[in-house]
N, C-alpha and C positions, 0 to 999 in steps of 0.2 A: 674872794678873800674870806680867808677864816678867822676872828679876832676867838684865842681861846685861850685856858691853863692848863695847865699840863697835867694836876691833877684832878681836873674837870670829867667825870663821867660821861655826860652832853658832852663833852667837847669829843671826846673819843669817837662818842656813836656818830656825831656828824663828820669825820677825819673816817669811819669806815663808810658810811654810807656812799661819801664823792669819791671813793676807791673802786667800791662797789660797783659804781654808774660808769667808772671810766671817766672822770671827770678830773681834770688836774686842778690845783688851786694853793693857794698861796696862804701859807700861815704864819701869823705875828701871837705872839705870846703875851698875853699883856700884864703877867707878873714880872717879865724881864726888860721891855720896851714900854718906857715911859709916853714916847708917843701914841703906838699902840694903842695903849690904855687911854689915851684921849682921843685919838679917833673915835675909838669904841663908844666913849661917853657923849662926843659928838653926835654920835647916830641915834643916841635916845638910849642907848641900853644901862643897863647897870652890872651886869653882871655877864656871862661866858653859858656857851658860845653865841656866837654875832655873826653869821653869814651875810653877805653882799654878794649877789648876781647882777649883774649888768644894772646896777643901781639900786635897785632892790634890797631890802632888809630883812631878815628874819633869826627873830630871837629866839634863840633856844632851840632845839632839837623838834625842827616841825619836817616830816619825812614828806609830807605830801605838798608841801610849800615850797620846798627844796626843789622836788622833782619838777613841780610846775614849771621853776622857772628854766630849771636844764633842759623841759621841754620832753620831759619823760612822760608818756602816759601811765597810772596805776594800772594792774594788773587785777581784772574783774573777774577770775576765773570761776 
């Protein structure tokens, strides 16, 4: 689940990154959806984007938190 806005930067770069991985996921807007927007603040955040993995949180555009939890290894080349 992706909680983001549309004119969010972060929210962008997180919507390419799970494109990237091959990863599908689900997005709420939470300038249009009032729940949305409370889920989000439910989960502690205050602001966009708000990823959830298999329960899991992570605020903000973190690429290597992300991966971890999709189970990607970084790439040590």
């Amino acid at each position: 689940m992706l909680y983001s806005q549309g004119y969010c930067e972060f929210s962008e770069m997180v919507r390419l990154h799970l494109v990237s991985r091959g990863q599908p996921y689900t997005e709420r807007d939470v300038d249009t959806d009032k729940s949305a927007r409370q889920e989000m603040l439910d989960l502690g955040a205050s602001g966009t984007p708000v990823t959830v993995i298999d329960g899991e949180v992570v605020i903000g555009f973190d690429e290597e938190s992300i991966d971890e939890l999709l189970g990607h290894r970084p790439y040590n080349g």
